[in-house]
C-alpha atoms as an extended CHARMM CRD file, in Angstrom:
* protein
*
        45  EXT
         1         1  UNK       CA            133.0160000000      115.5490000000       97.1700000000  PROA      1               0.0000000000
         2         2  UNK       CA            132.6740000000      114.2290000000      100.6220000000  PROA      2               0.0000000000
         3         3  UNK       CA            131.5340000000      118.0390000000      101.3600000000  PROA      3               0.0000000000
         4         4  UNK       CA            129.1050000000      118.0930000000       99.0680000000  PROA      4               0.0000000000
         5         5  UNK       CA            127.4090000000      115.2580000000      100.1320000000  PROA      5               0.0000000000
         6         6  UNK       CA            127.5150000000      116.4220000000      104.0080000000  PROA      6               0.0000000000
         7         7  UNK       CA            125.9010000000      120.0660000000      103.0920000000  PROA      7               0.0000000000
         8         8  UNK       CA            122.8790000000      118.1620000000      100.3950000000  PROA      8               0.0000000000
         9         9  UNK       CA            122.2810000000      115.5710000000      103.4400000000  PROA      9               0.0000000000
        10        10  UNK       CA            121.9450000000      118.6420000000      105.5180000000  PROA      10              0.0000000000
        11        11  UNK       CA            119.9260000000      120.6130000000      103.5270000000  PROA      11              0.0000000000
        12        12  UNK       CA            117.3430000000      118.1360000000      102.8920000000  PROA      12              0.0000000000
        13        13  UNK       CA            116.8540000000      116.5510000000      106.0240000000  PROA      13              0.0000000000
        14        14  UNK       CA            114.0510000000      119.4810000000      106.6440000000  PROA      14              0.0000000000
        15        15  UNK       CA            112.3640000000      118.2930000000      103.3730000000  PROA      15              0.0000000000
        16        16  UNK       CA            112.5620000000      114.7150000000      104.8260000000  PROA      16              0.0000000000
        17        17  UNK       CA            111.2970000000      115.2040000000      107.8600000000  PROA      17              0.0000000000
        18        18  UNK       CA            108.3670000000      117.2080000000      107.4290000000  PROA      18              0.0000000000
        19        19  UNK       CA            107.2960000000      114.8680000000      104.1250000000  PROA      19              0.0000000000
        20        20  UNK       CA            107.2420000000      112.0930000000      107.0490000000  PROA      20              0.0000000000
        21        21  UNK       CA            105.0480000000      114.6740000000      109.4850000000  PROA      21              0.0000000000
        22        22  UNK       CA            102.7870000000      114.8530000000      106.0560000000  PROA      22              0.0000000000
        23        23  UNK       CA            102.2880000000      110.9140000000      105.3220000000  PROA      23              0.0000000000
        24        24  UNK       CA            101.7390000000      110.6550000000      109.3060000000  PROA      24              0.0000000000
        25        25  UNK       CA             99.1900000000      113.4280000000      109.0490000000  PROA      25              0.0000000000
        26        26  UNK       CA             97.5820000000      111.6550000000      105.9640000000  PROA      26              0.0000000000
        27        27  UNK       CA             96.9680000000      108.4020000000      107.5750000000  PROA      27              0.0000000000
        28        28  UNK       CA             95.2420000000      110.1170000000      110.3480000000  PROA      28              0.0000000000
        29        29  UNK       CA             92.6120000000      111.8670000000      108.7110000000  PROA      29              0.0000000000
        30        30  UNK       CA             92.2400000000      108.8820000000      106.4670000000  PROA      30              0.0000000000
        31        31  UNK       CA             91.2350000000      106.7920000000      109.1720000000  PROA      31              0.0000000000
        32        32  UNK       CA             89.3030000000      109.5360000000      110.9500000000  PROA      32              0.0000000000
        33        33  UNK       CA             87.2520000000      109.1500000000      107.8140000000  PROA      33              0.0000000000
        34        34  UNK       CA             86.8580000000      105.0690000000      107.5130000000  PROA      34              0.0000000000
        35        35  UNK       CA             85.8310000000      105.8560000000      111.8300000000  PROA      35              0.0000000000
        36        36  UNK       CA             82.7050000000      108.1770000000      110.3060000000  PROA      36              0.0000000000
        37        37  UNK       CA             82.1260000000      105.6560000000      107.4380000000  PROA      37              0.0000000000
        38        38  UNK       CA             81.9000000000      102.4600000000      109.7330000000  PROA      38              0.0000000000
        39        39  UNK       CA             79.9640000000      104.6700000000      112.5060000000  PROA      39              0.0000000000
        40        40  UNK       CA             77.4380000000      106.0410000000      109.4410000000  PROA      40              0.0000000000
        41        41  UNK       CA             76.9880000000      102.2130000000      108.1920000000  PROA      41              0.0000000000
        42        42  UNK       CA             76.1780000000      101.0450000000      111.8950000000  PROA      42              0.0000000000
        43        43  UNK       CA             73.7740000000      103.7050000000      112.4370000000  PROA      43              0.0000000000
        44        44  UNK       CA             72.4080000000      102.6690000000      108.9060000000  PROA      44              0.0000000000
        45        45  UNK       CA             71.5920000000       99.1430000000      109.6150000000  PROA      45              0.0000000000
């Protein structure tokens, strides 16, 4: 049982790490975008 759980750990810790890589990636462009809204809205005013 013990073995089982050491090779499932091991096979998903590639899954885990690049969904982390992903959310990281996410917030970047997300604030890239609220940058060009705020910078649009200054320009507006």
């Amino acid at each position: 049982m013990t073995r089982l759980k050491l090779v499932l750990a091991a096979l998903s810790l590639p899954l885990i790490l690049a969904a982390c890589a992903t959310v990281e990636g996410a917030g970047q462009d997300i604030s890239t975008a609220g940058d060009a809204i705020a910078e649009e809205a200054r320009e507006a005013q």
